[in-house]
C-alpha positions as CSV (number, residue, x, y, z in Angstrom):
1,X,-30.6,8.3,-51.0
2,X,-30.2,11.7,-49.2
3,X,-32.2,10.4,-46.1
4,X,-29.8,7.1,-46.0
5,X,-26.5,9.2,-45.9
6,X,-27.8,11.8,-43.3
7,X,-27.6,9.4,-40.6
8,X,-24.2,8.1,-41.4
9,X,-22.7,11.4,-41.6
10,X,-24.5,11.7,-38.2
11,X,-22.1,9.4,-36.8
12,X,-19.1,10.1,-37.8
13,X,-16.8,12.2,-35.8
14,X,-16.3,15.8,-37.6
15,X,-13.4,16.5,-34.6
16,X,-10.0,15.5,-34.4
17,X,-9.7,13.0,-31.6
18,X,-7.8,13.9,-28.8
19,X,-4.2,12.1,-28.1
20,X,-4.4,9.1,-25.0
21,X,-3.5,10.3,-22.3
22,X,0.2,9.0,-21.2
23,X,0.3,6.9,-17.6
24,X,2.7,9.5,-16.5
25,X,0.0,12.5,-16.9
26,X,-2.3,10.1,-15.1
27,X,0.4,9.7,-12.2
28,X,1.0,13.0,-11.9
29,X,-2.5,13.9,-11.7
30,X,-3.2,11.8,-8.9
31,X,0.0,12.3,-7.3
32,X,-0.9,16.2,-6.7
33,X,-3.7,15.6,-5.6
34,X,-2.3,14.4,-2.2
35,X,-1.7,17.1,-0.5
36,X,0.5,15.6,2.3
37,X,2.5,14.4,-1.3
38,X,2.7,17.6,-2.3
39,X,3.9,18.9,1.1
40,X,6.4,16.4,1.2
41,X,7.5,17.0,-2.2
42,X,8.1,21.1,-1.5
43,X,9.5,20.9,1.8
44,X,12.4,17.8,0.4
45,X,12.9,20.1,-2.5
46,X,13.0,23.2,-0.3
47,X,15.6,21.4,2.2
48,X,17.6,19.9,-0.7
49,X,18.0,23.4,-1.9
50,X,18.7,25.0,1.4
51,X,21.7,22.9,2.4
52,X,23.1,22.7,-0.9
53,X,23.3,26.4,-1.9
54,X,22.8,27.8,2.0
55,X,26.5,27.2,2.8
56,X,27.3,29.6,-0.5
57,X,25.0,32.3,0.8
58,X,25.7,32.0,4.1
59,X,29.6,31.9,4.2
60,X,30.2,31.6,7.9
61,X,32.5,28.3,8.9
62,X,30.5,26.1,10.9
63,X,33.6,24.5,12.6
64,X,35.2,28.1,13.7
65,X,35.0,28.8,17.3
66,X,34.3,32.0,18.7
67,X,34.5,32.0,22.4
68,X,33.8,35.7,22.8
69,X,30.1,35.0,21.2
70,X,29.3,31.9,22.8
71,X,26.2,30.9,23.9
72,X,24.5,33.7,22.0
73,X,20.7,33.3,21.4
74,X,18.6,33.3,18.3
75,X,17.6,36.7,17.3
76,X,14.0,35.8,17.9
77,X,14.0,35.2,21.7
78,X,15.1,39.2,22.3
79,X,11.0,39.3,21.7
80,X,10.1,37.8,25.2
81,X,13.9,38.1,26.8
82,X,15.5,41.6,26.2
83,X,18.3,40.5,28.4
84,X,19.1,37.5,26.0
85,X,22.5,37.7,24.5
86,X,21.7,37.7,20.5
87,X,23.4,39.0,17.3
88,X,22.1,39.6,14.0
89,X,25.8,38.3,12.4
90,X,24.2,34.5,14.3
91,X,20.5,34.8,13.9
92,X,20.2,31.3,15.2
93,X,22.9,31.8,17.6
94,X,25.7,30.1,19.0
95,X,26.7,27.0,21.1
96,X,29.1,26.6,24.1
97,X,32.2,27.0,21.6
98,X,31.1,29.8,19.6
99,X,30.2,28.2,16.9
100,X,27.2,29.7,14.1
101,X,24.2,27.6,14.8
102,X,22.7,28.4,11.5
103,X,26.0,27.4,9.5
104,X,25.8,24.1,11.6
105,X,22.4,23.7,10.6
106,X,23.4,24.5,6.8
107,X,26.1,22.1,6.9
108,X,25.2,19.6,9.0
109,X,22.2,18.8,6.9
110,X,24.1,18.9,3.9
111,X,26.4,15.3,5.6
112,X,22.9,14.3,6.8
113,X,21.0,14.3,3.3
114,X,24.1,13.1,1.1
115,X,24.8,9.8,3.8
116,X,20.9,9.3,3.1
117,X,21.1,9.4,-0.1
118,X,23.9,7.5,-1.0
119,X,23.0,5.2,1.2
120,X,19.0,4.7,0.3
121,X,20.6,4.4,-3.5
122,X,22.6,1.4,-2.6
123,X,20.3,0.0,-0.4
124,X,18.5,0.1,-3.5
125,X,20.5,-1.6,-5.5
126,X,21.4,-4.4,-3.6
127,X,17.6,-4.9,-2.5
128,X,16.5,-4.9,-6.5
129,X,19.2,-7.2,-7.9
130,X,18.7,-10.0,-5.0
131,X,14.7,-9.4,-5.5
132,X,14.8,-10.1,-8.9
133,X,17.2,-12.7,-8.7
134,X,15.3,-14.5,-6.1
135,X,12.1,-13.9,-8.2
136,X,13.2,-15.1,-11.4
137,X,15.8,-17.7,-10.6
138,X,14.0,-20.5,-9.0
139,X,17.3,-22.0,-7.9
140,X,18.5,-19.3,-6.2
141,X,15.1,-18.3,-4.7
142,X,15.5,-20.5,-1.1
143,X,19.1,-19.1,-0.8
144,X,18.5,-16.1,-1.2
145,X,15.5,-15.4,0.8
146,X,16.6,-17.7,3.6
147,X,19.8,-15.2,3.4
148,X,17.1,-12.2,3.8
149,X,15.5,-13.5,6.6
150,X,18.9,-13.9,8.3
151,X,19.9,-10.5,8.0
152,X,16.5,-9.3,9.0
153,X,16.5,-11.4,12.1
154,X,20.1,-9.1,13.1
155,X,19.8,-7.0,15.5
156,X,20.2,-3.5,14.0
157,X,22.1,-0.9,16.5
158,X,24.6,-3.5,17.9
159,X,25.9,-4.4,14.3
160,X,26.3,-0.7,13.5
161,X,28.2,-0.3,16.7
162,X,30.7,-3.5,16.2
163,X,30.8,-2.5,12.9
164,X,31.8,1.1,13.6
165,X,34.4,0.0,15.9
166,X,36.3,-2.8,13.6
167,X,36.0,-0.6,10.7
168,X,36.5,2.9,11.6
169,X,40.5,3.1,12.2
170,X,41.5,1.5,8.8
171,X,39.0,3.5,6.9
172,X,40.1,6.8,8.5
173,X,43.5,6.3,7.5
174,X,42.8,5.3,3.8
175,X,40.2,7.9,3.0
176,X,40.7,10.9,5.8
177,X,38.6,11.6,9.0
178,X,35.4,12.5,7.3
179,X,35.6,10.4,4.1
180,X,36.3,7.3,6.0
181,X,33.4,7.9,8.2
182,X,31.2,8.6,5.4
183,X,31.9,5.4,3.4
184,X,31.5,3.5,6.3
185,X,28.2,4.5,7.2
186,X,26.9,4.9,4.4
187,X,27.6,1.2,3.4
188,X,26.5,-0.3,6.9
189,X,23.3,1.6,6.3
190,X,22.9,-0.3,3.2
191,X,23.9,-3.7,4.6
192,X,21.1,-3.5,7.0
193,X,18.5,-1.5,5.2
194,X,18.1,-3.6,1.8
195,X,15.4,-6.2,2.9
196,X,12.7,-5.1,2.4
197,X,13.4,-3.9,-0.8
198,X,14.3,-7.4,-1.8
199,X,11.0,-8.9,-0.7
200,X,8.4,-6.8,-2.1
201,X,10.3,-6.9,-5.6
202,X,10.7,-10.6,-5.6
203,X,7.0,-11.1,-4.6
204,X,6.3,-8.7,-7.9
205,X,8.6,-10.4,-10.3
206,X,7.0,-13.7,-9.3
207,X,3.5,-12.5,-9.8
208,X,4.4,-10.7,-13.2
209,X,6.7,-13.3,-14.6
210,X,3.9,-15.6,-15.3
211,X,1.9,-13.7,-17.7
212,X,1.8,-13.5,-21.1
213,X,3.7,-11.0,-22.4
214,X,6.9,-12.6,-20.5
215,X,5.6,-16.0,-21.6
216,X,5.2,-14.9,-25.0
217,X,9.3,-13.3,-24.7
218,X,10.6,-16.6,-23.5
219,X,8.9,-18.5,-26.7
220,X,10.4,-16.2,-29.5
221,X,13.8,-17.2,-27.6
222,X,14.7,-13.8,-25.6
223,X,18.1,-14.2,-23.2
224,X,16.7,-14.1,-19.3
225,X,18.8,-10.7,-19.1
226,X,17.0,-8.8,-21.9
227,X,13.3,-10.1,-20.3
228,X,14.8,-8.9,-17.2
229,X,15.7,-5.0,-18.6
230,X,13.0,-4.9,-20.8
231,X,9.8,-6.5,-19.0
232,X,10.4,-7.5,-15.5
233,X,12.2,-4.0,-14.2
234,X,9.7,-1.4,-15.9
235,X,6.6,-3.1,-14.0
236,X,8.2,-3.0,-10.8
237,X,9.3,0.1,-10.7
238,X,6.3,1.4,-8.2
239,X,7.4,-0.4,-5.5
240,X,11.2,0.4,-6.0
241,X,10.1,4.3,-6.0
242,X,7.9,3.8,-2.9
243,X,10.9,1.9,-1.2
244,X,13.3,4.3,-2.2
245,X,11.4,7.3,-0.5
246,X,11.0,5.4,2.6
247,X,14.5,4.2,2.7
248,X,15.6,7.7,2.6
249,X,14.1,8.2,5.7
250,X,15.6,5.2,7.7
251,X,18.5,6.5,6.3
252,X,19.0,10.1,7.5
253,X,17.2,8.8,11.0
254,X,20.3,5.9,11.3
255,X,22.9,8.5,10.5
256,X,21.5,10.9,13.0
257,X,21.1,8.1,15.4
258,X,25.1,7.1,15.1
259,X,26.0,11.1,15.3
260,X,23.8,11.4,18.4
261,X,25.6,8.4,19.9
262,X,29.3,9.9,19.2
263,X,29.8,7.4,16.7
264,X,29.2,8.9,13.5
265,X,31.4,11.8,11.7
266,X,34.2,13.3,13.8
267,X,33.3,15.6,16.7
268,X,34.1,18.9,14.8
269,X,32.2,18.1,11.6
270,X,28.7,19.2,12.3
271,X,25.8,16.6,11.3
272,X,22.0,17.0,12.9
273,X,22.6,14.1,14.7
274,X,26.2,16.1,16.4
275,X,24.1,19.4,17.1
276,X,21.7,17.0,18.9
277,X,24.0,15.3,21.4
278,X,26.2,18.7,21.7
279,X,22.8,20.4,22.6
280,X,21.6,17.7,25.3
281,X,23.7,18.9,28.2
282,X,22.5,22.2,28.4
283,X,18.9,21.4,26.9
284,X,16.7,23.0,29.4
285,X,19.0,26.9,29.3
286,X,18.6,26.7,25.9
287,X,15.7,24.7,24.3
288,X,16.5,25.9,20.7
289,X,19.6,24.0,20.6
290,X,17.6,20.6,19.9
291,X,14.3,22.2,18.9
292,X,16.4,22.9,15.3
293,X,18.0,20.2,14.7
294,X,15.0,18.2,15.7
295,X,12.5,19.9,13.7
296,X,14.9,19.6,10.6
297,X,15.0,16.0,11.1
298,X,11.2,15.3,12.0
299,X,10.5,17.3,9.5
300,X,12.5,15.5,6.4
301,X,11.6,12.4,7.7
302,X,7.7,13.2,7.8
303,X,8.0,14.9,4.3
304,X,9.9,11.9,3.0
305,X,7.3,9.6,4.6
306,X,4.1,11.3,2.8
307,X,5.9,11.6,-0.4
308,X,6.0,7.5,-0.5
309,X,3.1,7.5,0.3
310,X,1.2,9.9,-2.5
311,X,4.1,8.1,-4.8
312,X,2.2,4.7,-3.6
313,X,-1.6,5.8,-4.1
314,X,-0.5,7.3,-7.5
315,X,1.9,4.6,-8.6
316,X,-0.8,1.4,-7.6
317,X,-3.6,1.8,-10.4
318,X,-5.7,-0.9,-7.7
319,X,-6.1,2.6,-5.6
320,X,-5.4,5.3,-8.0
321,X,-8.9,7.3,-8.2
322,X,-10.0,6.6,-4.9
């Protein structure tokens, strides 16, 4: 009897079992190790933070003009040029008006990043809810995607430009100079930005609404809206995040691309796109003038850019491991 039990007790399991681990844990995991991921992650945090709080701890106004201290140069250049005009009250210097390069900087990236993010939401949006309407509705499936490929076939710039100019005016007088401006773009951003979006989720939702857990919803008699919420959203929500990240980045580069071209914000509200085309007259006397500005943007963007794509490898579990 004693030699029969022995080897059962062998088998069992004397310690507590440890708890599954949770998909998010396994995410995360993989996510960090991506190092350009985790780049992009600290230098979008970083830059959220910097134009958000900078303007509070740097106080100077980016719109006042200080003749007497124009054209100053950034504190750093006295190194190789001790006959360069600097100030330690501009460490970044000053443009042809007078104005604080670094409070430009500050603010100007604080227009950029909310017209990108606003914009990459409702991009978003619209891309989801006609993906999933196009994937689950099979009437509305050729209309919709023929409507898609309509606005992909659009030729990008010259609609933001027509649209600019028949929309600017009345929007400026409704909701001010700069709130005008910023609605505007921020929805013709959206208009033109959402397709994508709109494919890759309706090619999901018409993968996944074939098996059986959505099969088995429909026969127990669940409304098409609840099987929408509750199992077509949550299992395509990897390719929304990886969109979203890379419509961020189309986002702050169209903004930057209108403000470069003059017809963005107004001329005295600073954006990276403004400091760009303010700094491309006098580029080669002073290089710095577009290296920031340029540098801040490359640098988003590329940080944006490899957080879709650690957000991709992590979110996809065909890849995840490799």
């Amino acid at each position: 009897m004693t030699d029969t039990i022995a080897p059962i007790e062998a088998l069992q399991d004397k310690e507590p079992q440890k708890p599954p681990r949770s998909r998010s844990k396994d995410v995360w995991d993989q996510f960090r190790k991506h190092k350009g991921a985790m780049f992009g992650l600290f230098f979008l945090v970083l830059i959220t933070l910097a134009v958000l709080v900078g303007p509070f701890l740097w106080d100077a106004d980016p719109q006042k003009i200080d003749i007497r201290n124009k054209n100053m140069r950034p504190i750093y250049t006295a190194i190789w040029d001790s006959t360069a005009k600097v100030g330690w009250h501009k460490p970044l210097g000053s443009d042809q008006l007078g104005r604080d390069q670094l409070a430009q900087l500050l603010s100007g990236g604080r227009a950029s990043m909310a017209v990108g993010w606003a914009a990459m939401i409702l991009s978003l949006f619209i891309g989801t809810a006609i993906g999933v309407a196009a994937g689950f509705y099979k009437k509305l499936d050729g209309l919709l995607m023929r409507t898609t490929d309509l606005f992909l076939a659009l030729p990008v710039l010259p609609l933001l430009l027509l649209a600019v100019t028949l929309f600017r005016q009345p929007l400026r007088a409704n909701f001010g100079p700069e709130g005008g401006m910023f609605i505007l773009i921020v929805t013709i951003i959206a208009i033109t930005s959402w397709m994508p979006t709109a494919r890759i989720v309706r090619g999901d939702i018409l993968a996944i609404k074939e098996r059986e857990f959505v099969l088995a919803a429909h026969s127990i008699g669940t409304v098409p809206g609840k099987v929408i919420r509750r199992h077509l959203l949550p299992n395509v929500l990897s390719p929304i995040l990886v969109s979203a990240a890379l419509g961020l980045a189309t986002a702050i580069i169209t903004e930057s691309a209108l403000s470069f071209l003059g017809v963005g914000f107004p001329s005295d509200f600073p954006t990276w796109g403004k400091m760009l085309a303010d700094a491309v007259v006098r580029m080669e006397e002073y290089p710095e003038r577009v290296l920031l500005p340029g540098i801040a943007i490359s640098l988003t963007v590329l940080s944006v850019n490899y957080l879709g794509d650690g957000l991709r490898d992590a979110l996809d579990p065909r890849i995840r491991g490799r």
